[in-house]
C-alpha positions as CSV (number, residue, x, y, z in Angstrom):
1,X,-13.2,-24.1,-92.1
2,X,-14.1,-25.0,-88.8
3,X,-14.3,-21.4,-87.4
4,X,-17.1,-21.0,-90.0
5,X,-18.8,-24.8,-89.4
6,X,-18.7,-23.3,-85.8
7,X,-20.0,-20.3,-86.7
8,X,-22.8,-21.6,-89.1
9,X,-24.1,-24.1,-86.1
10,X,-24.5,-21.5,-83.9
11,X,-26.2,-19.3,-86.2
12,X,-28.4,-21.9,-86.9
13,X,-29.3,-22.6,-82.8
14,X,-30.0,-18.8,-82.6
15,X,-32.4,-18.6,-85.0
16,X,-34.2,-21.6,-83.8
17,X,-34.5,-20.3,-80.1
18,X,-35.3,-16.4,-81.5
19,X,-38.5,-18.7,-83.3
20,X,-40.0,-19.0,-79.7
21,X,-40.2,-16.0,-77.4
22,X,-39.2,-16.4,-73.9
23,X,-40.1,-14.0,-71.2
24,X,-36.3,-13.6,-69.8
25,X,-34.8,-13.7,-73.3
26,X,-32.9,-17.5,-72.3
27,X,-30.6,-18.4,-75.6
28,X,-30.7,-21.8,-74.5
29,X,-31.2,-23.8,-71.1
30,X,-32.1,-24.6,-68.4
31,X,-30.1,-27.9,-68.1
32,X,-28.9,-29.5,-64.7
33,X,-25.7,-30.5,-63.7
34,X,-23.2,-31.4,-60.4
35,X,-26.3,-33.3,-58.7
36,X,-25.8,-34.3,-54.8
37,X,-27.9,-35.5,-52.3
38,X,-28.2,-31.9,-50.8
39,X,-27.9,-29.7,-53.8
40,X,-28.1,-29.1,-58.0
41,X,-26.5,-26.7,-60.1
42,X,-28.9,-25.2,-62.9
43,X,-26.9,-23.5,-66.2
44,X,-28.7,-21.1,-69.0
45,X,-27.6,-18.9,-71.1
46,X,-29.3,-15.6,-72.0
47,X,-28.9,-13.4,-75.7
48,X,-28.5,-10.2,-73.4
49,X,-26.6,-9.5,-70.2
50,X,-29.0,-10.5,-67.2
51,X,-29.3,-11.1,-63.6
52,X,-30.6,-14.4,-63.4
53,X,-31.4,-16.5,-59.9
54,X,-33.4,-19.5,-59.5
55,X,-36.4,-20.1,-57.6
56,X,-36.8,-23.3,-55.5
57,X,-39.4,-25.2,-54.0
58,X,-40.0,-29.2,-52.6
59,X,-44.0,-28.6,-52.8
60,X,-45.1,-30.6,-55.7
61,X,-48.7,-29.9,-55.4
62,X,-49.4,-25.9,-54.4
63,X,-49.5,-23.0,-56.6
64,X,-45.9,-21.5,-57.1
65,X,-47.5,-18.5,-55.0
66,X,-48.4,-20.3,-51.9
67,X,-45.4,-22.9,-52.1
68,X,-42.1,-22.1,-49.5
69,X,-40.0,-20.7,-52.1
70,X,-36.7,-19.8,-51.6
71,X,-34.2,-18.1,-54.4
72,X,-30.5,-18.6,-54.8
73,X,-28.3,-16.4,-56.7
74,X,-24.8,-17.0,-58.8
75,X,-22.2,-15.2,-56.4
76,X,-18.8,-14.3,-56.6
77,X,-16.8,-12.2,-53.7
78,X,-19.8,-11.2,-51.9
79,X,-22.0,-9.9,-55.0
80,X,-24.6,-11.1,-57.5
81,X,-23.3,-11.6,-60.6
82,X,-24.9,-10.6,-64.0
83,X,-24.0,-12.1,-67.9
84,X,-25.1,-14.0,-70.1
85,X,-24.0,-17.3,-68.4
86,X,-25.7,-18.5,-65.6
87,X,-24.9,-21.1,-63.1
88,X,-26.3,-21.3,-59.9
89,X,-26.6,-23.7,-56.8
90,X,-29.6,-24.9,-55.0
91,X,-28.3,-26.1,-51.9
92,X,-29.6,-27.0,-48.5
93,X,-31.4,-29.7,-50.2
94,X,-32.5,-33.3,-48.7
95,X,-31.6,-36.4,-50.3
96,X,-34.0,-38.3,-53.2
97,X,-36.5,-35.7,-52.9
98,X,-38.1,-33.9,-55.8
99,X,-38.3,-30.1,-56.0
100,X,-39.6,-27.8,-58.5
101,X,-37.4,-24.6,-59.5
102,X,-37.9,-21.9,-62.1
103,X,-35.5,-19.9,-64.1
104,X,-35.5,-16.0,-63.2
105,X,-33.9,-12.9,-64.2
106,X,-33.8,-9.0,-65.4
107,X,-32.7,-7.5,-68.3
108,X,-29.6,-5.2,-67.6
109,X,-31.5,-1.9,-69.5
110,X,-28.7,-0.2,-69.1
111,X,-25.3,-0.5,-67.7
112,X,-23.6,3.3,-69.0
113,X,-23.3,4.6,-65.4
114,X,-21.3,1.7,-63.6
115,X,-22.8,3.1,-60.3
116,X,-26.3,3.4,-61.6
117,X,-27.4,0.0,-63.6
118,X,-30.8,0.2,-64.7
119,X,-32.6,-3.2,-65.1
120,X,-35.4,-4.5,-66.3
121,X,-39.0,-6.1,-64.7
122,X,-38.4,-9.5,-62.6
123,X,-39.7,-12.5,-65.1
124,X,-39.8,-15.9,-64.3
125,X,-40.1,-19.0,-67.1
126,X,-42.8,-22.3,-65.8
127,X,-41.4,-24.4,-63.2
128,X,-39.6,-27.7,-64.0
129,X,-39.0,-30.9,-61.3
130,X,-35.6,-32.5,-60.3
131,X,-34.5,-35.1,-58.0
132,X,-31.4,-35.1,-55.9
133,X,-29.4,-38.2,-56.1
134,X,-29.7,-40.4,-52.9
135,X,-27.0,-43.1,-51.8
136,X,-29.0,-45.2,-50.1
137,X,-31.3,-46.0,-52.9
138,X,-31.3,-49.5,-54.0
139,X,-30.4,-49.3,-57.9
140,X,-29.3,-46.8,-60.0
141,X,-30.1,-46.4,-63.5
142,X,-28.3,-44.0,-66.0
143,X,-27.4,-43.8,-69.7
144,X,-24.3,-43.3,-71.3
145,X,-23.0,-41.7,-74.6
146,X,-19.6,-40.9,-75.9
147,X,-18.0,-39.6,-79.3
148,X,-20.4,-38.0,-81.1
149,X,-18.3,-35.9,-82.2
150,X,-20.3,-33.2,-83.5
151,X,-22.8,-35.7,-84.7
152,X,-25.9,-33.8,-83.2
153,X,-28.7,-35.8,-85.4
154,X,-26.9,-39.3,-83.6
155,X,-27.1,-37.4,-80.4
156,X,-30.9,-36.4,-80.7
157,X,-31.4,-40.0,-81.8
158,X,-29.8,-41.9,-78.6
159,X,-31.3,-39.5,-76.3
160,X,-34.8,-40.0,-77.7
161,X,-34.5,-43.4,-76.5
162,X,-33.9,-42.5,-73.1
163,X,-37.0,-42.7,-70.3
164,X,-36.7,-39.7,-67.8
165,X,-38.8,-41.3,-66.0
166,X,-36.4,-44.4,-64.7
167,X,-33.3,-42.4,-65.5
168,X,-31.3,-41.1,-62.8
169,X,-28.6,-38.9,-65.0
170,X,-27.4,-38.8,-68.5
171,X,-23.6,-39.4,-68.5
172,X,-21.4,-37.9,-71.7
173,X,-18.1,-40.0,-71.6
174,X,-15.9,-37.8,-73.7
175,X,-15.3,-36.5,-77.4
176,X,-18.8,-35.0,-77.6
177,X,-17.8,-31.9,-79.7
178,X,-14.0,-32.2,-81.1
179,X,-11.2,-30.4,-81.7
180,X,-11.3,-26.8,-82.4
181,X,-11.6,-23.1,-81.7
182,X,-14.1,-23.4,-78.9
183,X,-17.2,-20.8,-77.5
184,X,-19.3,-21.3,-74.9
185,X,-22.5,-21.1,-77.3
186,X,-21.0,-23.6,-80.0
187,X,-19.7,-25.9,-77.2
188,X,-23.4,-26.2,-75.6
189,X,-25.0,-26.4,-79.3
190,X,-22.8,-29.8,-79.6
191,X,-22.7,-30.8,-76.2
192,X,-26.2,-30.0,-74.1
193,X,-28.6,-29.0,-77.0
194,X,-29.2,-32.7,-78.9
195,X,-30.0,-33.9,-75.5
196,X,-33.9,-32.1,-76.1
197,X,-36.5,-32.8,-73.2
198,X,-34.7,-34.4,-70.6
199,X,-32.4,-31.6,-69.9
200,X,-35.3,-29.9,-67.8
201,X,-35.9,-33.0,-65.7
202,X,-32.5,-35.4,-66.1
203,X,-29.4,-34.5,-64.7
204,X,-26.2,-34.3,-67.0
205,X,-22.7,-35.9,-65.4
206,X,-19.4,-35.2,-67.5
207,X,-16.4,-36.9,-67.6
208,X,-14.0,-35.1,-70.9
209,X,-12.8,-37.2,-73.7
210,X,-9.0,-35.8,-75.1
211,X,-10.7,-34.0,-78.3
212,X,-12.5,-32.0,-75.8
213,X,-8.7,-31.2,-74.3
214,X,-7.6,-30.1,-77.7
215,X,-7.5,-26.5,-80.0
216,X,-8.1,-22.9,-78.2
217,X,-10.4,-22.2,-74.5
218,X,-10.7,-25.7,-73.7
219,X,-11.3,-24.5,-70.4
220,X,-14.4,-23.1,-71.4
221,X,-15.6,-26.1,-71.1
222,X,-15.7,-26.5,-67.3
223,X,-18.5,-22.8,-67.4
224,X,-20.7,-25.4,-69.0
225,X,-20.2,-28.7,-66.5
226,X,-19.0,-27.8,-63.7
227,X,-18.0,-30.3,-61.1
228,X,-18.0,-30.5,-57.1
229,X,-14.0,-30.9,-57.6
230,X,-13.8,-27.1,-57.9
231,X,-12.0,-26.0,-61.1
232,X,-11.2,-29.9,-62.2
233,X,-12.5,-32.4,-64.4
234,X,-12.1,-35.4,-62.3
235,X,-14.8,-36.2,-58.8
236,X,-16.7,-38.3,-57.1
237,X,-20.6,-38.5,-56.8
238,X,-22.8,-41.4,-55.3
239,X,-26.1,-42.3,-56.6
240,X,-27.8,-45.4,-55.0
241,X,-25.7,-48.3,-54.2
242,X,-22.9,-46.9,-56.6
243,X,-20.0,-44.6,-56.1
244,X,-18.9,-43.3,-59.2
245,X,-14.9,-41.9,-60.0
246,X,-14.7,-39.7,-62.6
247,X,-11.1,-39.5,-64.2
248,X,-9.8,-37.7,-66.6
249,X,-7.1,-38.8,-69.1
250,X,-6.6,-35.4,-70.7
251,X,-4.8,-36.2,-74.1
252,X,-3.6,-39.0,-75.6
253,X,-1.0,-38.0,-78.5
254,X,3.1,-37.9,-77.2
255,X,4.0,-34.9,-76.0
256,X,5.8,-33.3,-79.3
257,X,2.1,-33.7,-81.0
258,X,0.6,-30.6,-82.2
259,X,-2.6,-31.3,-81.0
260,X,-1.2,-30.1,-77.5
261,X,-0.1,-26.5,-79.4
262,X,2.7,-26.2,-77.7
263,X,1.5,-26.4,-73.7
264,X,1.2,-29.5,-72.8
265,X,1.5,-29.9,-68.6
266,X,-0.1,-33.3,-68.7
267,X,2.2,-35.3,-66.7
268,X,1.8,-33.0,-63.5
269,X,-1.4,-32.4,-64.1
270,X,-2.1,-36.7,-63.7
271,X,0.5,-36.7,-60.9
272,X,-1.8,-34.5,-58.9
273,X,-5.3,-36.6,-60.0
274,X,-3.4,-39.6,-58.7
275,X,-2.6,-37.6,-55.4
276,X,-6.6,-36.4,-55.2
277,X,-8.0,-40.1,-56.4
278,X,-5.9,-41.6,-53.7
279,X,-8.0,-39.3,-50.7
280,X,-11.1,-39.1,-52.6
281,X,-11.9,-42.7,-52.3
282,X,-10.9,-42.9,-48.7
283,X,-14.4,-40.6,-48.0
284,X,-17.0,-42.9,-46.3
285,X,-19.5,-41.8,-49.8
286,X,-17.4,-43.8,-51.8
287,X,-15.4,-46.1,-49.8
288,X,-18.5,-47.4,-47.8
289,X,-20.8,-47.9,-51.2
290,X,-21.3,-51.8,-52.2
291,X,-20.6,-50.6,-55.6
292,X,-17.9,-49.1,-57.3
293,X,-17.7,-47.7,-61.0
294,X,-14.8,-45.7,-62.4
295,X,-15.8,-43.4,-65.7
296,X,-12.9,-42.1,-68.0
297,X,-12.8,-41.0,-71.5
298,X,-9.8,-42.9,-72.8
299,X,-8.8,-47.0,-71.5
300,X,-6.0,-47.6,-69.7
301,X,-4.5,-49.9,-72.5
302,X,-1.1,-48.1,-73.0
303,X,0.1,-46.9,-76.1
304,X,2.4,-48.3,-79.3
305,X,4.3,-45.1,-78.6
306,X,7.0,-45.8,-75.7
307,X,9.8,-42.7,-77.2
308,X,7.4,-40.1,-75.7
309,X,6.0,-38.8,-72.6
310,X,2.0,-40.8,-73.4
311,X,-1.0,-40.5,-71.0
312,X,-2.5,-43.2,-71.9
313,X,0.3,-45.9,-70.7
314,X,0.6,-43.7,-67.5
315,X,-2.2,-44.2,-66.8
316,X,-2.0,-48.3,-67.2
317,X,1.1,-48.0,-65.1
318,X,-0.2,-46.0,-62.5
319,X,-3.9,-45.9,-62.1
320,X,-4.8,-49.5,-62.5
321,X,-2.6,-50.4,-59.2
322,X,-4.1,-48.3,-57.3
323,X,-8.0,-48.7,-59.2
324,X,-7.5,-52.5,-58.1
325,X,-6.9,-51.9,-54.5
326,X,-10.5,-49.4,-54.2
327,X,-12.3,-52.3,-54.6
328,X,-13.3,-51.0,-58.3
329,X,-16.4,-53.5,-60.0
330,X,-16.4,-52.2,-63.6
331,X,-14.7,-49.0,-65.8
332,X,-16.5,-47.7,-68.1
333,X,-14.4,-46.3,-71.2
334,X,-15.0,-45.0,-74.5
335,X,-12.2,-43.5,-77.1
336,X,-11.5,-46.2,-79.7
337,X,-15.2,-45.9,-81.4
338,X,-15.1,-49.6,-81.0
339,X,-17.1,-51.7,-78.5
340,X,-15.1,-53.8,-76.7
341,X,-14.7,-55.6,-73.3
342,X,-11.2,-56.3,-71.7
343,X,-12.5,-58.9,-68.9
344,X,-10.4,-58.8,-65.6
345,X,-7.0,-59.7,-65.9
346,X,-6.9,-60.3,-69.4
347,X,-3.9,-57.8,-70.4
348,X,-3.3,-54.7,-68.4
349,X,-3.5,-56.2,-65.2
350,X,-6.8,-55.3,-64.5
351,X,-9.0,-56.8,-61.4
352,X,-12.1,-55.8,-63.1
353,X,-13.6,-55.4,-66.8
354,X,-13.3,-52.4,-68.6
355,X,-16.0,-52.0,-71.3
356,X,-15.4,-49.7,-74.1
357,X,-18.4,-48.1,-75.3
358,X,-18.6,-47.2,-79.6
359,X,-19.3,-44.7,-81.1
360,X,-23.1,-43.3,-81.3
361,X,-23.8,-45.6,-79.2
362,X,-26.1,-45.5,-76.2
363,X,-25.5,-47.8,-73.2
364,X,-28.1,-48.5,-70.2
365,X,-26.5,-49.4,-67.6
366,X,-29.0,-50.9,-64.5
367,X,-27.7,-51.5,-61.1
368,X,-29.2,-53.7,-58.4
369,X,-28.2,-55.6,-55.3
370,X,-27.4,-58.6,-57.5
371,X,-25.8,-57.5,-60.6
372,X,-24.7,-54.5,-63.1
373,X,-26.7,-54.9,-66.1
374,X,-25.5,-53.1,-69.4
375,X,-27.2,-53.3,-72.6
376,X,-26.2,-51.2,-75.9
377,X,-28.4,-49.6,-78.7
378,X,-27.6,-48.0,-81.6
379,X,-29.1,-44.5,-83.3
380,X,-32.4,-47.1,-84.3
381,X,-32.5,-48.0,-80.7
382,X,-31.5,-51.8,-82.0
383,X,-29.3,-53.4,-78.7
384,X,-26.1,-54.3,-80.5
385,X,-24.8,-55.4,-76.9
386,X,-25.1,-56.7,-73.8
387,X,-22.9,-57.9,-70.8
388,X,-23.4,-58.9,-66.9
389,X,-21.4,-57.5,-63.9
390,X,-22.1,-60.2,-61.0
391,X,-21.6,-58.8,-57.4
């Protein structure tokens, strides 16, 4: 049943984008992703095999032909690489400045003769603006969303609320899509698609939520979000006066569950965040930012379950310890569907709150010198919530 659900939503996205011609055949995209101060990594897919590149540029105001522009290509062992998944970094970039790029790519024609590929005429799509992220920026502003769980009219909803305008990134905390046999195409129809307009414009951050750990090529989910921890689900990034540390919890079942199918490498695989979390905030980004904010899908609120290896209470026992020495101001959590706030030292031993975000729920969360300032609105873009961060 879900192999066809899958099948029937992605069907459905097909049709839609085969409604509006495009001149480099793009199945869906561009969307932006792994932001820095000196670089962003642009994602599209295409319905044919193409060589696709992106054209930059920081002049706002010239004609695309008279602007500096320089192209970057997706590269792998010292070639260009053609698909029909494309991800490729603009580097070289400076810091809170806004740039125009535009997609670009070829048709490959024909590809019989593996020494003599025939493509197609150079075509480029309009040009679209981004900023990079810039640490010394006074506030940071971003919204965040979490298990949707396939929901894509709730998705569509809280992102329509959104202002691209004073938003700095869109942040999916987890369990947007759920458990199942997962594509790259149906993954993106779940995960990027509902987000609409801002994708252009608005830079998407990840952080994975355990249903998104669960069912067959998971790991196709990384094609679609990468992050500047290559090949992992957990980083760092700085935007303003904030350092953000992304974590990952992976699953949260015991180990005999058969949500893991048989492979579960869970506690290694935390072992070895731990190692990386415990260097990663020693970097002069994150360790010199006045703010600090720590993202993960699942609380650190243990588990009823103590007969069985459980993520979830390893990570209580061995993350908060160490979370409370980096000078951490707020975690941001999602998971139970339930809003909820576990103030500092309430329970787990804590030294800051950890918020839990519902479910179709969109937080704002506003930083400035004096305080972080979270508000939360439902689908009808009603606030059900709000709390204060002093600093």
């Amino acid at each position: 049943m879900k192999k066809l659900f899958f099948a029937f939503a992605f069907l459905l996205g097909s049709l839609s984008a085969m409604a509006k011609p495009d001149p480099i055949d793009i199945q869906f995209g561009p969307w932006v992703t792994k932001v820095t101060e000196t670089s962003f990594t642009v994602l599209w897919t295409t319905k044919t095999d193409n060589l696709g590149w992106i054209e930059a540029t920081d002049d706002m105001y010239k004609s695309w032909k008279k602007c500096d522009v320089k192209s970057f290509y997706q590269t792998f062992a010292g070639r260009w690489e053609f698909g029909k998944l494309h991800c490729v970094t603009v580097t070289g970039l400076e810091k809170g400045k806004q740039y125009r790029y535009r997609v670009c790519g070829k048709k490959v024609v024909d590809d019989s003769l593996e020494q003599d590929l025939v493509f197609g005429i150079d075509k480029c799509t309009a040009a679209f603006s981004i900023k990079t992220f810039d640490g010394s920026k006074q506030d940071c502003h971003f919204s965040m969303v979490n298990d949707i769980h396939c929901n894509t009219d709730a998705f569509s909803s809280l992102m329509s609320q959104v202002n691209a305008d004073s938003t700095d990134f869109v942040l999916l905390n987890g369990d947007i899509a759920t458990a199942g046999n997962y594509e790259t195409d149906s993954l993106i129809f779940y995960e990027v698609k509902p987000i609409g307009k801002l994708l252009k414009k608005v830079p998407v951050m990840y952080s994975r939520g355990n249903h998104e750990g669960r069912g067959n090529n998971w790991q196709a989910l990384y094609k679609i979000f990468p992050t500047v921890t290559p090949g992992q689900f957990y980083y760092t990034f700085r935007q303003g006066p904030v350092a953000f540390l992304v974590l990952d919890a992976g699953e949260t079942k015991p180990a005999v569950a058969k949500s893991y199918v048989g492979t579960p490498a869970y506690e290694k695989y935390l072992a070895e965040e731990l190692e990386w979390a415990r260097s990663a905030v020693k970097s002069s980004e994150f360790a010199d930012a006045p703010v600090k904010i720590c993202i993960i899908h699942v609380p650190m609120t243990g588990a009823s379950d103590a007969l069985d290896y459980n993520t979830q209470s390893w990570m209580k026992d061995n993350f908060i310890p160490f979370l409370n020495e980096t000078g951490i101001k707020l975690m941001l959590n999602a998971h139970t569907h339930k809003y909820r706030v576990i103030e500092a030292g309430e329970t787990y031993g804590n030294q800051f709150p950890m918020i839990i975000n519902g479910r179709c729920d969109r937080m704002q969360v506003d930083v400035d010198a004096r305080k972080i300032h979270i508000n939360v609105f439902n689908t009808s873009g009603e606030k059900v919530h709000a709390y204060d961060v002093a600093l």
